[in-house]
mmCIF file of the N, C-alpha and C atoms, coordinates in Angstrom:
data_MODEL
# 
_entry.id   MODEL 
# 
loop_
_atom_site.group_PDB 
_atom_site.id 
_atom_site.type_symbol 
_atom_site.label_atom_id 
_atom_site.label_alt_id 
_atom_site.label_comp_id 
_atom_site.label_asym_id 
_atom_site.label_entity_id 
_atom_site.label_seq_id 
_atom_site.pdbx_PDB_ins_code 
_atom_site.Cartn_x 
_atom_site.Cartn_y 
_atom_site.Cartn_z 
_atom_site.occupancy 
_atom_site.B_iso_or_equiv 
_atom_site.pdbx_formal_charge 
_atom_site.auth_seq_id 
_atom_site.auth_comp_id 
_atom_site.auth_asym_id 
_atom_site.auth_atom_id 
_atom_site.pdbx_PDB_model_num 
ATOM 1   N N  . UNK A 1 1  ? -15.462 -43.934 101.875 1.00 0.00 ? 1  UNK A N  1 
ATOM 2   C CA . UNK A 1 1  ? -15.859 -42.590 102.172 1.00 0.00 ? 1  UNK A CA 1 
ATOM 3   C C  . UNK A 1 1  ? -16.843 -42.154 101.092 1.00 0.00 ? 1  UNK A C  1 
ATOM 4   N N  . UNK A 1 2  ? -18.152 -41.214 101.624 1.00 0.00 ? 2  UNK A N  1 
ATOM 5   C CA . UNK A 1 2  ? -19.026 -41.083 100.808 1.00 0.00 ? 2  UNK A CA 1 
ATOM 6   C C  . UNK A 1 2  ? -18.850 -39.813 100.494 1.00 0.00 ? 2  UNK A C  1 
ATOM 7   N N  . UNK A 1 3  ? -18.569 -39.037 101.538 1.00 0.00 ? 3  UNK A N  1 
ATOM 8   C CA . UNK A 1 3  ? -18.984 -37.406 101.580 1.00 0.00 ? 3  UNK A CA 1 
ATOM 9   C C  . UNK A 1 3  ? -18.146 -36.787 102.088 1.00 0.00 ? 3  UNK A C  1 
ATOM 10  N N  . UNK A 1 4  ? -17.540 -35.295 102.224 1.00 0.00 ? 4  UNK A N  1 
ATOM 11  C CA . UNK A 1 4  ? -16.898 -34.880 103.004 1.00 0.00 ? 4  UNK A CA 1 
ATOM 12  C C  . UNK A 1 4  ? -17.729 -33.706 103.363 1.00 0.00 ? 4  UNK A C  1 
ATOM 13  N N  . UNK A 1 5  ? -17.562 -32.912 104.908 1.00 0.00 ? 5  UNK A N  1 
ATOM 14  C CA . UNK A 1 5  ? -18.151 -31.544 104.552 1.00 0.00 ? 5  UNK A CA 1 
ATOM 15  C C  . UNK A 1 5  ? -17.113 -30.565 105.438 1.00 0.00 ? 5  UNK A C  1 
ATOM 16  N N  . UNK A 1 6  ? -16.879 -29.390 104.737 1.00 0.00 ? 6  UNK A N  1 
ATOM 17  C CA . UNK A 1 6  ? -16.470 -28.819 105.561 1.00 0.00 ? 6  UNK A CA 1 
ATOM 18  C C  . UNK A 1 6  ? -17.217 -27.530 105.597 1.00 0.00 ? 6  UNK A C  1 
ATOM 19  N N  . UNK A 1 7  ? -16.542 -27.147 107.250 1.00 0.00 ? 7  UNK A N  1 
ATOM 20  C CA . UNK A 1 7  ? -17.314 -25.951 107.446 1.00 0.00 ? 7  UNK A CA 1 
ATOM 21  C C  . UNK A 1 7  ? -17.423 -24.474 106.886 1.00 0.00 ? 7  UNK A C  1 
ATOM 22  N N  . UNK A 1 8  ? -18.724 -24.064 106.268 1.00 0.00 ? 8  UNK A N  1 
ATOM 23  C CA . UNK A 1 8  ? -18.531 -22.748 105.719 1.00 0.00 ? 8  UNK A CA 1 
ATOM 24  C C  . UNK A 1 8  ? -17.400 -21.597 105.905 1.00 0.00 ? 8  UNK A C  1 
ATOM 25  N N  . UNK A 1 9  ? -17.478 -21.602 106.822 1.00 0.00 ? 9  UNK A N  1 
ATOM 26  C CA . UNK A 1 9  ? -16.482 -20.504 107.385 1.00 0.00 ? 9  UNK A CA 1 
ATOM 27  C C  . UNK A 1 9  ? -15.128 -20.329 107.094 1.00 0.00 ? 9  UNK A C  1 
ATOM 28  N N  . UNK A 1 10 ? -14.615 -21.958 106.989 1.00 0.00 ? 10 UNK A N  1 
ATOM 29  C CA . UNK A 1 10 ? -12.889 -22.540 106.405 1.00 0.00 ? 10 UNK A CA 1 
ATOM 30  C C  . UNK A 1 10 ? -13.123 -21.919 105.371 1.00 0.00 ? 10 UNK A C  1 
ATOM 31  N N  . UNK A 1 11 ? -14.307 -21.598 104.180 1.00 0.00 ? 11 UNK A N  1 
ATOM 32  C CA . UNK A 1 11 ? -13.757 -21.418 102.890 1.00 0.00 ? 11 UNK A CA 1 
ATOM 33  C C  . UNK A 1 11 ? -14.799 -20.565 102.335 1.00 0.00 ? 11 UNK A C  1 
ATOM 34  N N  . UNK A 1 12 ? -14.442 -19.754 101.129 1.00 0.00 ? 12 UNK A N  1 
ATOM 35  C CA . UNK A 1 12 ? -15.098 -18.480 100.689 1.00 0.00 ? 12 UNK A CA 1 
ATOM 36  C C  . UNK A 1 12 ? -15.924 -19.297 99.014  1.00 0.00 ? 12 UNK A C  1 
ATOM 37  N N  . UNK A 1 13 ? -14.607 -20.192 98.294  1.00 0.00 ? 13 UNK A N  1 
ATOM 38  C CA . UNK A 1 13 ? -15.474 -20.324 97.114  1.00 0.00 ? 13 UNK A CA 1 
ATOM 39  C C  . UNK A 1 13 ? -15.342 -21.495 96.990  1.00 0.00 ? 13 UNK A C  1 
ATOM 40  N N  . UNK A 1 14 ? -16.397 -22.606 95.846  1.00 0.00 ? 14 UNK A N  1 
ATOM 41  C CA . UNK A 1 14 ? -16.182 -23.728 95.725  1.00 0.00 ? 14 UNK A CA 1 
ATOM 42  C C  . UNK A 1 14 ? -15.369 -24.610 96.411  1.00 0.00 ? 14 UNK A C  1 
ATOM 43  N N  . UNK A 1 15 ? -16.633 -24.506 97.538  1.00 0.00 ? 15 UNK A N  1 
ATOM 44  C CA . UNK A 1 15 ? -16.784 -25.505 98.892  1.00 0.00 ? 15 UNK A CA 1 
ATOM 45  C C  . UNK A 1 15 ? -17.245 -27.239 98.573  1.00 0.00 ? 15 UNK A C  1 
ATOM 46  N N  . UNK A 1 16 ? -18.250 -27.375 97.645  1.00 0.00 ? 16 UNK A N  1 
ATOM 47  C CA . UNK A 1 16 ? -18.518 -28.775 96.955  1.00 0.00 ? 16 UNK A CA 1 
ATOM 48  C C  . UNK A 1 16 ? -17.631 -28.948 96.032  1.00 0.00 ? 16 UNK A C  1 
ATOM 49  N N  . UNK A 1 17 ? -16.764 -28.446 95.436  1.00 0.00 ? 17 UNK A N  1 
ATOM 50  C CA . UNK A 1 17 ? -15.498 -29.023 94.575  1.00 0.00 ? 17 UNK A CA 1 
ATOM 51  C C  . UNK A 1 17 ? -14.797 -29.526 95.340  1.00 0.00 ? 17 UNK A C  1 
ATOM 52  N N  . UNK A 1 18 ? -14.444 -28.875 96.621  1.00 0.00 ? 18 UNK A N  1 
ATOM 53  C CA . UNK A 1 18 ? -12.760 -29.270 97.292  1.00 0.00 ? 18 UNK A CA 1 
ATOM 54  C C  . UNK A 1 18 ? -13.592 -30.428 98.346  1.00 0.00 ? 18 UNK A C  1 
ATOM 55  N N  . UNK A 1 19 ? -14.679 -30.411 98.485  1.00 0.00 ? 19 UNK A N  1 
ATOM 56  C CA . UNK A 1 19 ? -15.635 -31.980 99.195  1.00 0.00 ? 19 UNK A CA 1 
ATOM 57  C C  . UNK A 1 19 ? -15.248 -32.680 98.016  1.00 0.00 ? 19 UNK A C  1 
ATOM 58  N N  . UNK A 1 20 ? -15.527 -32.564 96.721  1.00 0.00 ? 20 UNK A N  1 
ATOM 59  C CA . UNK A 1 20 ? -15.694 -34.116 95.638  1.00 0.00 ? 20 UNK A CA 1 
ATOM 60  C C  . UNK A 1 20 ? -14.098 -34.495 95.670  1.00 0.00 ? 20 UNK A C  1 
ATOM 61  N N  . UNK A 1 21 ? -13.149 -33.490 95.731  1.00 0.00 ? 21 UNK A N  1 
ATOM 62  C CA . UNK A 1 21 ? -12.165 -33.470 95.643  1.00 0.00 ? 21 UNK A CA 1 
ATOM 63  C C  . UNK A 1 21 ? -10.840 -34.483 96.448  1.00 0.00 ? 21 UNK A C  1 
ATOM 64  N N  . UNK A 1 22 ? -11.935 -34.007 97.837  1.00 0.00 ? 22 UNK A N  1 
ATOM 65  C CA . UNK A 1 22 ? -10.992 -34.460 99.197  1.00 0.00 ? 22 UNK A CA 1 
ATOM 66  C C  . UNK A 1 22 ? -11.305 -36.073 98.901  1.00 0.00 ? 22 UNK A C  1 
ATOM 67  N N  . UNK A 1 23 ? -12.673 -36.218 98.678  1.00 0.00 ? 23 UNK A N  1 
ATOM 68  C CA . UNK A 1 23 ? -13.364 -37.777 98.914  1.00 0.00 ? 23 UNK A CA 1 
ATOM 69  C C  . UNK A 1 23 ? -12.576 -38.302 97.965  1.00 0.00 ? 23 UNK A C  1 
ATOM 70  N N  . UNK A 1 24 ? -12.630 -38.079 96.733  1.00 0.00 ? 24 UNK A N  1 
ATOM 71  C CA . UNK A 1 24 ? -12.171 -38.408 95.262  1.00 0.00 ? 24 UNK A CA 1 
ATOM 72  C C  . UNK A 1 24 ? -10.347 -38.783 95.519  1.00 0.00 ? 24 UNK A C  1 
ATOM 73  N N  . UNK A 1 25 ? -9.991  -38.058 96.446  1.00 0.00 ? 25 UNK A N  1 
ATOM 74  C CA . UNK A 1 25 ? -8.593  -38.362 96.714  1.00 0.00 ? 25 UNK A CA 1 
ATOM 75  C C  . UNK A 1 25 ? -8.100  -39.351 97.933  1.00 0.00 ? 25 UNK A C  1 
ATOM 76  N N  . UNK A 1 26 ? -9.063  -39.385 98.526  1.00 0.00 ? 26 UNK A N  1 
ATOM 77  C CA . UNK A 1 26 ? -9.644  -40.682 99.784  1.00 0.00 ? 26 UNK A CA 1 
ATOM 78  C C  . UNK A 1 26 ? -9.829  -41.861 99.165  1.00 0.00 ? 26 UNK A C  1 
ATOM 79  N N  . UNK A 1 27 ? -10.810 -41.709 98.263  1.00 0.00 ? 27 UNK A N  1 
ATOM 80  C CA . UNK A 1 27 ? -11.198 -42.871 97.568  1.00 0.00 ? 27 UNK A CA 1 
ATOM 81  C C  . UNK A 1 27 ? -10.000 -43.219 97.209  1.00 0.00 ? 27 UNK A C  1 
ATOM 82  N N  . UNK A 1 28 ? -8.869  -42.852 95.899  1.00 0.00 ? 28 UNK A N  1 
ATOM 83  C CA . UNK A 1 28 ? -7.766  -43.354 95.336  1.00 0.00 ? 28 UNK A CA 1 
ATOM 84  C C  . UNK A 1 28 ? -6.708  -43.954 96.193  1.00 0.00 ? 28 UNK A C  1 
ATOM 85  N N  . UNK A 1 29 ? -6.530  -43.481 97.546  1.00 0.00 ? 29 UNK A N  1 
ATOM 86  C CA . UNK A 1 29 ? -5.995  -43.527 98.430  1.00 0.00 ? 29 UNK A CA 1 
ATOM 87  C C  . UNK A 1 29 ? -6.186  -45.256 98.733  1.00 0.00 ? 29 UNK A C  1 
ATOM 88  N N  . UNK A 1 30 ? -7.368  -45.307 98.985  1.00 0.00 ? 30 UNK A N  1 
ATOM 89  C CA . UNK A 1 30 ? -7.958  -46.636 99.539  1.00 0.00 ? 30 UNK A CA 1 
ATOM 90  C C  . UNK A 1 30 ? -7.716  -47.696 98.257  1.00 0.00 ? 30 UNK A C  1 
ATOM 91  N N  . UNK A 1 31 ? -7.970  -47.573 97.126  1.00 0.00 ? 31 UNK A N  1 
ATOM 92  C CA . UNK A 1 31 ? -7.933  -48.630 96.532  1.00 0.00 ? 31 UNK A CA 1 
ATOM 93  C C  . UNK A 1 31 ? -5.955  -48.945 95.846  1.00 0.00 ? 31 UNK A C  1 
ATOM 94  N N  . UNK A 1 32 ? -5.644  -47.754 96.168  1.00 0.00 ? 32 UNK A N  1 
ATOM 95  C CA . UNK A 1 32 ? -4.027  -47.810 95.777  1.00 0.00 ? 32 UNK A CA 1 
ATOM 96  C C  . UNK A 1 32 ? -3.697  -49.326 97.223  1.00 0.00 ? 32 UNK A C  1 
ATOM 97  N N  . UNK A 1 33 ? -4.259  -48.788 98.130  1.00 0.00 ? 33 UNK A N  1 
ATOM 98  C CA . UNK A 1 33 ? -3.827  -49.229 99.562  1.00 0.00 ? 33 UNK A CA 1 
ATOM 99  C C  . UNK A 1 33 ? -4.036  -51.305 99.149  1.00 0.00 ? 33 UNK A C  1 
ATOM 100 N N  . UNK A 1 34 ? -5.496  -51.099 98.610  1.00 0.00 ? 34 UNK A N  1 
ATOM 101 C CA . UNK A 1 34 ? -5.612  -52.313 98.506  1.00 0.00 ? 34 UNK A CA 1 
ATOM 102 C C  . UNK A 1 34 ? -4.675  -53.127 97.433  1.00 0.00 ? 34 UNK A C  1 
ATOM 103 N N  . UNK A 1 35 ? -5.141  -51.877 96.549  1.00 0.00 ? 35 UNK A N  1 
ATOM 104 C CA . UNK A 1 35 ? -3.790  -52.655 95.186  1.00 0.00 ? 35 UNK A CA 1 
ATOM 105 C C  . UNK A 1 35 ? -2.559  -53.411 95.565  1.00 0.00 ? 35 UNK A C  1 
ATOM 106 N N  . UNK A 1 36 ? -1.715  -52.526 96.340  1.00 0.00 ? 36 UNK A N  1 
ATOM 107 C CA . UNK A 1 36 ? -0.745  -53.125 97.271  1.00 0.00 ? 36 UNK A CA 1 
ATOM 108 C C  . UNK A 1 36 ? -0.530  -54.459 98.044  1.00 0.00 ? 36 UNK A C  1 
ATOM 109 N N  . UNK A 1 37 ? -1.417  -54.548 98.400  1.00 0.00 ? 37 UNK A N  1 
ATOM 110 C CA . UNK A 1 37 ? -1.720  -55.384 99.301  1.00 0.00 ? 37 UNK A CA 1 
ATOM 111 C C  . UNK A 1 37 ? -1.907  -56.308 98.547  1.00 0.00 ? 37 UNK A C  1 
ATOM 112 N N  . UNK A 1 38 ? -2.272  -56.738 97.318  1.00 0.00 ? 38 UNK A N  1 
ATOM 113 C CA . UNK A 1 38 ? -2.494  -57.950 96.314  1.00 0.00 ? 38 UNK A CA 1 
ATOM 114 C C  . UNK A 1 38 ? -1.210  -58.209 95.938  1.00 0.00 ? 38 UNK A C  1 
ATOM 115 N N  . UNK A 1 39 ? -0.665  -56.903 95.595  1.00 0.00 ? 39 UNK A N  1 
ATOM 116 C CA . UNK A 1 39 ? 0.883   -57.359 95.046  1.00 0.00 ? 39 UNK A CA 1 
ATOM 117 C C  . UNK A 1 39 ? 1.595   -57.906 96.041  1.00 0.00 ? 39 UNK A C  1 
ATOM 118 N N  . UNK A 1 40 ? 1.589   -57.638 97.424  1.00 0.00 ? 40 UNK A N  1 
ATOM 119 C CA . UNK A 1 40 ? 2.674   -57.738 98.571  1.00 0.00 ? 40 UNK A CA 1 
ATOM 120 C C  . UNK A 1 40 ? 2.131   -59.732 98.686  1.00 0.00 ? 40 UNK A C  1 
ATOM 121 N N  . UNK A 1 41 ? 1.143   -59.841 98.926  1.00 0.00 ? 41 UNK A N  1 
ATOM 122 C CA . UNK A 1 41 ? 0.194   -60.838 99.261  1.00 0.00 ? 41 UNK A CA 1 
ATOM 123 C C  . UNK A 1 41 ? 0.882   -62.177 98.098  1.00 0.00 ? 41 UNK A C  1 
ATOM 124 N N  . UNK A 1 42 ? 0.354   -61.498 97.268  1.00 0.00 ? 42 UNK A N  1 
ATOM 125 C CA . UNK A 1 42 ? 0.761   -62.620 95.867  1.00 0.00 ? 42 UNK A CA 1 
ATOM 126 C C  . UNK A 1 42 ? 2.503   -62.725 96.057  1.00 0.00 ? 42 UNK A C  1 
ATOM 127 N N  . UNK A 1 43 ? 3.315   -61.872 96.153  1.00 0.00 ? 43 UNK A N  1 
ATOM 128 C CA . UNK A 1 43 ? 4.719   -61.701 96.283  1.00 0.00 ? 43 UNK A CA 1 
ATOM 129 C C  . UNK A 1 43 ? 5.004   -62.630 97.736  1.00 0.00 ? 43 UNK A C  1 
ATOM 130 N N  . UNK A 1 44 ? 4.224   -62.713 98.421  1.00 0.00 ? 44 UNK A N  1 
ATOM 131 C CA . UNK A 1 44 ? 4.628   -63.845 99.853  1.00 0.00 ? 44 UNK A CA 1 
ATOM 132 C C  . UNK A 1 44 ? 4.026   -65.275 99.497  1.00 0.00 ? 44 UNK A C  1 
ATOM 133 N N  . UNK A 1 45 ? 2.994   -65.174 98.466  1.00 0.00 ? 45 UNK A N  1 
ATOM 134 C CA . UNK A 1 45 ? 2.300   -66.586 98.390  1.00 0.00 ? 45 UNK A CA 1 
ATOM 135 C C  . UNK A 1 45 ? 3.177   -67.552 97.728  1.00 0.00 ? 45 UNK A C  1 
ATOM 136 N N  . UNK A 1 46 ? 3.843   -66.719 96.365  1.00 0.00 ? 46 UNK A N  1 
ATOM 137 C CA . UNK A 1 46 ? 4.246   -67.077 95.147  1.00 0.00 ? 46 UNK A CA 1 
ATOM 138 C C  . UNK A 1 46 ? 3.061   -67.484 94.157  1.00 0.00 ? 46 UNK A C  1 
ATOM 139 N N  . UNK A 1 47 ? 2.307   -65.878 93.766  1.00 0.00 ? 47 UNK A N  1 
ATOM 140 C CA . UNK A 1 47 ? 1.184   -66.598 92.930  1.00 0.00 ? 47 UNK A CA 1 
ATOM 141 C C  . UNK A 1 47 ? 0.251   -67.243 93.744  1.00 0.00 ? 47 UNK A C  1 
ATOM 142 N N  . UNK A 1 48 ? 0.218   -68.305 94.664  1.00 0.00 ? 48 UNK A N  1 
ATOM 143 C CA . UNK A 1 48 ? -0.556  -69.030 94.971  1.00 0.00 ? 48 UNK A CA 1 
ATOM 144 C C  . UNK A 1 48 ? -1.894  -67.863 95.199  1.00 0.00 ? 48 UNK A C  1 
ATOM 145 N N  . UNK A 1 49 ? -3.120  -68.224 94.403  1.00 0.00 ? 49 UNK A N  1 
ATOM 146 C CA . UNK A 1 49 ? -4.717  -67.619 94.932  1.00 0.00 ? 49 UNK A CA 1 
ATOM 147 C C  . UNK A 1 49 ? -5.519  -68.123 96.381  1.00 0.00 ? 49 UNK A C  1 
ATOM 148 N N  . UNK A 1 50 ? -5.682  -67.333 96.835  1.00 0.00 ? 50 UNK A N  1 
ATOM 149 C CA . UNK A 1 50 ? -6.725  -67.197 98.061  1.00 0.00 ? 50 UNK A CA 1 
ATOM 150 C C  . UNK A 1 50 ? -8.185  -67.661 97.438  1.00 0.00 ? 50 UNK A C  1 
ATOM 151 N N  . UNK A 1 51 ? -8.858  -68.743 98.071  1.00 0.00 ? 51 UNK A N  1 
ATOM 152 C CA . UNK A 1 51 ? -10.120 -68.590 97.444  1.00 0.00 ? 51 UNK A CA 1 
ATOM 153 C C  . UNK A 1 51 ? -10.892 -67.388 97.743  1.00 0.00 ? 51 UNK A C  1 
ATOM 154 N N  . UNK A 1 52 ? -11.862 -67.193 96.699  1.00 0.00 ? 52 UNK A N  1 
ATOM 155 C CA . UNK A 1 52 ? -12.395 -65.718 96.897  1.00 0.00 ? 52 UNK A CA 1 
ATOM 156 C C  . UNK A 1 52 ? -13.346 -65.512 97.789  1.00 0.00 ? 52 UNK A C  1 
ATOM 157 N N  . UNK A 1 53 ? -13.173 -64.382 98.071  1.00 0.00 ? 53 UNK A N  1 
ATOM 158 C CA . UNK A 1 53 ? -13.875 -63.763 99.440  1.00 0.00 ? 53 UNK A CA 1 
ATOM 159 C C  . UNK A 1 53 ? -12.918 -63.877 100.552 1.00 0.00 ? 53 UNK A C  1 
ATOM 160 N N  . UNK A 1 54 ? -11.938 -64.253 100.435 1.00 0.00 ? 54 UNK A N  1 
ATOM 161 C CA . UNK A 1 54 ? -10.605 -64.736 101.664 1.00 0.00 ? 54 UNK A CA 1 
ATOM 162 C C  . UNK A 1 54 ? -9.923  -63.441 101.287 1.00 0.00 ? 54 UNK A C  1 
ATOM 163 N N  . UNK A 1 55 ? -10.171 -62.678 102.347 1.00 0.00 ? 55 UNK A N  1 
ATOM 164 C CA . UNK A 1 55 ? -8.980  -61.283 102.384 1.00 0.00 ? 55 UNK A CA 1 
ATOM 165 C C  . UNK A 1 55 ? -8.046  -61.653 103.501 1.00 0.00 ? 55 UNK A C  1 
ATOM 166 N N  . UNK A 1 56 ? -6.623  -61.332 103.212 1.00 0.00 ? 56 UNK A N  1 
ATOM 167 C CA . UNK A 1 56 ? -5.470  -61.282 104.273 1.00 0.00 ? 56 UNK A CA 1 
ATOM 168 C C  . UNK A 1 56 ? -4.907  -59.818 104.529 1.00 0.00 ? 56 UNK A C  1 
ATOM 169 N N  . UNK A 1 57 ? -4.853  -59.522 105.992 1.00 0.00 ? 57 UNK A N  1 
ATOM 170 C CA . UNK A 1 57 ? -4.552  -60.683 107.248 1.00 0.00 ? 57 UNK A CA 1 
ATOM 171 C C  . UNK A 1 57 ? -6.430  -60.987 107.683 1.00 0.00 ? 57 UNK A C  1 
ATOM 172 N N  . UNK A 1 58 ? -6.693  -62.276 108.115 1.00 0.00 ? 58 UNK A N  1 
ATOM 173 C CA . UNK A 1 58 ? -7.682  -62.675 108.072 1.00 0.00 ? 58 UNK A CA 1 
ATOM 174 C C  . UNK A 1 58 ? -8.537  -61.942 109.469 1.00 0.00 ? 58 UNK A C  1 
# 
């Protein structure tokens, strides 16, 4: 996610804060998601590495 916008009208003050805000909390969202997914991944492999560029489920 790059951007968020919302519409003027939803809001009276610092409208580009609660955009950097929303994205900024999207973003964390997504890489927590992936984080996970390394641990869960590695926890089924036993350690064993994926060569790189190999994301699961394929």
């Amino acid at each position: 996610m790059r951007r968020v916008n919302i519409d003027e009208s939803l809001m009276e003050d610092d409208k580009e804060m609660l955009e950097d805000l929303i994205a900024a909390a999207f973003n964390d969202a997504a890489r927590r998601i992936e984080e996970t997914q390394k641990e869960k991944m590695a926890s089924i492999t036993g350690g064993m590495q994926l060569p790189p560029g190999m994301k699961m489920p394929f």
